[in-house]
C-alpha positions as CSV (number, residue, x, y, z in Angstrom):
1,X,-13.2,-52.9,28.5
2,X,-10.2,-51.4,30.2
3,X,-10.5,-47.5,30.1
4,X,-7.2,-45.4,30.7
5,X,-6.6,-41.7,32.1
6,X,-5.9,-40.7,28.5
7,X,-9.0,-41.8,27.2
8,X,-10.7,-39.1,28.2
9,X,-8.9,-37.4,25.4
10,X,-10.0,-39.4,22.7
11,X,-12.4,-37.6,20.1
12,X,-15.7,-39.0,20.9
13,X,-17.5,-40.2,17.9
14,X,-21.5,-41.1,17.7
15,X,-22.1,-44.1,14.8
16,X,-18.9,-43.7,13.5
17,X,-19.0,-40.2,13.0
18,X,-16.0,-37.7,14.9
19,X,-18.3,-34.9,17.0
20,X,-14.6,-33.0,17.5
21,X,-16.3,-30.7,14.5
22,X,-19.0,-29.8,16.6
23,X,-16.9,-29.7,19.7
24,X,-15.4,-26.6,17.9
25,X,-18.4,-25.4,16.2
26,X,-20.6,-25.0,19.8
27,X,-18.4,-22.2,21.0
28,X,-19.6,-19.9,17.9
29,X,-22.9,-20.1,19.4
30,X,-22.5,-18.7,22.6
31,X,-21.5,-15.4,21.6
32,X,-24.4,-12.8,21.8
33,X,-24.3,-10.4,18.9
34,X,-26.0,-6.7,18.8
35,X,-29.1,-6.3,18.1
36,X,-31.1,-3.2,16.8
37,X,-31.6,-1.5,20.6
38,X,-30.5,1.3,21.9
39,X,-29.5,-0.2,25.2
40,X,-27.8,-3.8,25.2
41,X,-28.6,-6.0,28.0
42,X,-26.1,-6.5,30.8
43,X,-24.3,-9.7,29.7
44,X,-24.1,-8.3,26.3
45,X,-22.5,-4.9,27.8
46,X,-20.2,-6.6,29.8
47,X,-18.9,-8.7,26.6
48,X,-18.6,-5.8,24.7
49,X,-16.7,-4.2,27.2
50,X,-14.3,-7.4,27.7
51,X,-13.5,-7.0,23.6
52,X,-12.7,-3.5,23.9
53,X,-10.7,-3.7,27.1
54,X,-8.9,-7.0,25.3
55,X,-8.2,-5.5,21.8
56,X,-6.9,-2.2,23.4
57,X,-4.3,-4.1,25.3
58,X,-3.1,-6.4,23.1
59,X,-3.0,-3.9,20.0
60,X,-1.4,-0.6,21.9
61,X,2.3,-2.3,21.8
62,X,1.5,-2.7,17.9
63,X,1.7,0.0,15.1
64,X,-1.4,0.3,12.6
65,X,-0.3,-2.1,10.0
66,X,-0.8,-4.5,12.5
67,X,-4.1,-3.4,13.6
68,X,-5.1,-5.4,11.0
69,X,-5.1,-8.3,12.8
70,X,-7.4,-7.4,15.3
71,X,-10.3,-8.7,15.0
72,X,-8.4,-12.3,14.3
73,X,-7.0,-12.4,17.4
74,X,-9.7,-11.1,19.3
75,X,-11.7,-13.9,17.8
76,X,-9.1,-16.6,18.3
77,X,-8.9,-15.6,22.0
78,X,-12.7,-15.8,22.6
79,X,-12.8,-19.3,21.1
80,X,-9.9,-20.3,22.6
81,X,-11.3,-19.5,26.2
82,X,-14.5,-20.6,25.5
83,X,-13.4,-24.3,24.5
84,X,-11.1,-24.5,27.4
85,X,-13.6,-24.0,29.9
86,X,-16.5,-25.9,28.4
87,X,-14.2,-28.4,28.2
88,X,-13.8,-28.7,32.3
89,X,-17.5,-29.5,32.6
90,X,-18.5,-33.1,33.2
91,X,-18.7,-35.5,29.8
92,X,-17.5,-33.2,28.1
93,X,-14.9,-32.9,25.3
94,X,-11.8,-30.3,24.9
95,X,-10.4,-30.1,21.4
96,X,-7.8,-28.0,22.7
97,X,-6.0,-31.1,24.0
98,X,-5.3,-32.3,20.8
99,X,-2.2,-31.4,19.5
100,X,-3.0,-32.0,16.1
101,X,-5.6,-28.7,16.3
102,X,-3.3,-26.8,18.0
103,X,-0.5,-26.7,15.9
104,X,-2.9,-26.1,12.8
105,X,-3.9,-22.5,15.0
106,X,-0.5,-22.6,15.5
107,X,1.6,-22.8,12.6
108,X,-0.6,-21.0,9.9
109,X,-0.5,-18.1,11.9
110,X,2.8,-18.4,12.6
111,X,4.1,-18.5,9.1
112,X,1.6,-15.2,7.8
113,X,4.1,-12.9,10.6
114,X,6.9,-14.4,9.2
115,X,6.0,-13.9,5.7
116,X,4.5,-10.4,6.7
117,X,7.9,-9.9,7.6
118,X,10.4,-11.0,4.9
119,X,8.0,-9.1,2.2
120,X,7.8,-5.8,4.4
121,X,11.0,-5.4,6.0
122,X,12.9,-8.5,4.6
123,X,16.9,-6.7,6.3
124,X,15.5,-5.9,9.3
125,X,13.7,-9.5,9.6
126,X,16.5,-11.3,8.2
127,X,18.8,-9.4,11.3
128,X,17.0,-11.0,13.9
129,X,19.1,-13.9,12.9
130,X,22.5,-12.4,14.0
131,X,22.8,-10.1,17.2
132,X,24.8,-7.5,16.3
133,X,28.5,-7.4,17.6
134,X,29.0,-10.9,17.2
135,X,32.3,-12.9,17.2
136,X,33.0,-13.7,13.5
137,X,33.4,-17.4,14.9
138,X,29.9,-17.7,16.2
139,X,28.2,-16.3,13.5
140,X,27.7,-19.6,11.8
141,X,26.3,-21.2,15.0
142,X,24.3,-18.4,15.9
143,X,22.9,-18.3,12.3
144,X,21.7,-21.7,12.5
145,X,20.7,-21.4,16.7
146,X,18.3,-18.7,15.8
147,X,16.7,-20.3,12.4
148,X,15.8,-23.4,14.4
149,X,14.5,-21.2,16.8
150,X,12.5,-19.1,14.8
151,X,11.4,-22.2,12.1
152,X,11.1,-24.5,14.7
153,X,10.9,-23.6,18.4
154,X,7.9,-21.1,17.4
155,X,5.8,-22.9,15.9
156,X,6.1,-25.6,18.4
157,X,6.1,-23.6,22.0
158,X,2.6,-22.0,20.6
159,X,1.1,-25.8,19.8
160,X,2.5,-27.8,22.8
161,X,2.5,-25.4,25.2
162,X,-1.4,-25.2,25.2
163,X,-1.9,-29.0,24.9
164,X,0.6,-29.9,27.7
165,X,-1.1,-27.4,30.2
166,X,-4.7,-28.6,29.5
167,X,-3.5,-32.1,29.4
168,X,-2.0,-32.3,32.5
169,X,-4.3,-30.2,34.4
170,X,-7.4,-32.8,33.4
171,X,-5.0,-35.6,34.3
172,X,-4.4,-34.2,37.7
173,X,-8.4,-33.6,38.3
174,X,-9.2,-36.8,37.4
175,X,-6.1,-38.4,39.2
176,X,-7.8,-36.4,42.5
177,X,-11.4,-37.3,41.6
178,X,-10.4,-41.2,41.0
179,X,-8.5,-41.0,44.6
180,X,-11.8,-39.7,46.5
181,X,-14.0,-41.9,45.2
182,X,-12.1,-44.7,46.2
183,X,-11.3,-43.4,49.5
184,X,-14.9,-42.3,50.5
185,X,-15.6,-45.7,51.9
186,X,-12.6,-46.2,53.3
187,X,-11.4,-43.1,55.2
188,X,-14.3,-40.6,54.9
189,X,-11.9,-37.4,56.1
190,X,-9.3,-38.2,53.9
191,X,-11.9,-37.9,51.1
192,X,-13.4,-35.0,52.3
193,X,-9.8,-33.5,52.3
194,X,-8.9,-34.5,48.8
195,X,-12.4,-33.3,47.7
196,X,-11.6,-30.0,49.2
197,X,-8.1,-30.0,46.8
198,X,-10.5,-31.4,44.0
199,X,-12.5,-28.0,44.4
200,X,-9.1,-25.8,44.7
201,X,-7.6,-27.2,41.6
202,X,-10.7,-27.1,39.4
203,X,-10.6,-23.2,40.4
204,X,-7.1,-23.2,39.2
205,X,-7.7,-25.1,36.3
206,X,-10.4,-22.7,35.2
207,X,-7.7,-19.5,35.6
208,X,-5.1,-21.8,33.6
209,X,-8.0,-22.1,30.6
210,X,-8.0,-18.4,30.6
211,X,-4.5,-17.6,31.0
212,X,-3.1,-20.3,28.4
213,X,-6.0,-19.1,26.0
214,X,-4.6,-15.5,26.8
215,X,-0.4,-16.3,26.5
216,X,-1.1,-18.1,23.2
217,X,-2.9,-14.8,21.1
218,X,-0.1,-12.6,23.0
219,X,2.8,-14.5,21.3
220,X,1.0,-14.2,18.2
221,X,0.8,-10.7,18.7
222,X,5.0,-10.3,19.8
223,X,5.5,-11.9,16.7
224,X,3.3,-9.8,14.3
225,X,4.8,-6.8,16.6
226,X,8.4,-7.8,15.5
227,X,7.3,-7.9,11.6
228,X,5.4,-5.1,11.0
């Protein structure tokens, strides 16, 4: 059987049955949780202190009603990160490729600050859609230029933008990987060199799980910050 680069992506699947549900289930388990002592342990301090740190930032720009919220984003951002970087381990799986998952974090999400919006300050949500001072002959073009881009190029740039990064980040690694192995027989330092890029991207890859995990709950959060 002919394998591809893109199979790799492919929800893997033991007698029949998909394991993408435990792909997503496994980060849930990795969490410490408090316990009954005065005194946490170290790795449980430092988590605790990455949550606070975390939701202070990302809830200062927003006013209470939105603090709400908190502890949803918090949580999506925890899973997020932690299924991005399991998924750079060897024979492993990342969900997060998959578009399909994505947009269903995505768009759900998405729609509730929109909603939040139109039923809490419907004028003030509904003048997003025309800057003010205008030209009375762009109004209808701006009109519709904004509702695609608030119906439409939303929901979309939170979806894609975290499959195409984590997409074409594994492609490049294994691109890299594929080219030393074949060259380790045949010219040892060029090897060694692209082993030595190998090492430098998969360190950069591992920030770009972070970061794309980060820039996906911070849009949610500009959004919820221009409803509430």
């Amino acid at each position: 059987m002919n394998l591809t680069f893109f199979d790799q992506f492919l929800s893997p699947s033991l007698m029949g049955i998909p394991l993408i549900a435990l792909a997503i289930m496994i980060p849930w388990m990795m969490f410490l949780t408090s316990s009954n002592r005065w005194l946490n342990n170290r790795l449980m301090t430092l988590q605790m202190w990455f949550i606070n740190r975390f939701t202070y930032q990302l809830m200062q720009p927003i006013n209470l009603n939105g603090h709400k919220w908190a502890m949803i984003l918090v949580a999506l951002m925890l899973f997020l990160i932690t299924m991005n970087l399991l998924g750079l381990l060897p024979y492993t799986f990342t969900p997060t490729t998959q578009l399909s998952l994505n947009m269903a974090f995505a768009i759900p999400l998405w729609l509730t600050t929109i909603l939040i919006g139109l039923l809490n300050q419907p004028t003030t949500a509904l003048a997003h859609l025309l800057p003010e001072g205008t030209p009375t002959l762009l109004v209808p073009i701006l009109i519709l230029i904004e509702t695609i881009s608030l119906f439409i190029i939303r929901p979309l740039a939170l979806g894609v933008r975290l499959t195409a990064n984590l997409t074409a980040g594994h492609l490049l690694m294994q691109l890299i990987a594929t080219a030393a192995f074949t060259l380790i027989n045949i010219m040892p330092t060029v090897a060694l060199l692209t082993s030595l890029i190998l090492f430098l991207l998969t360190i950069l890859e591992v920030a770009v799980a972070m970061i794309q995990a980060y820039v996906f709950v911070l849009l949610l959060s500009l959004y919820l910050q221009e409803n509430v």
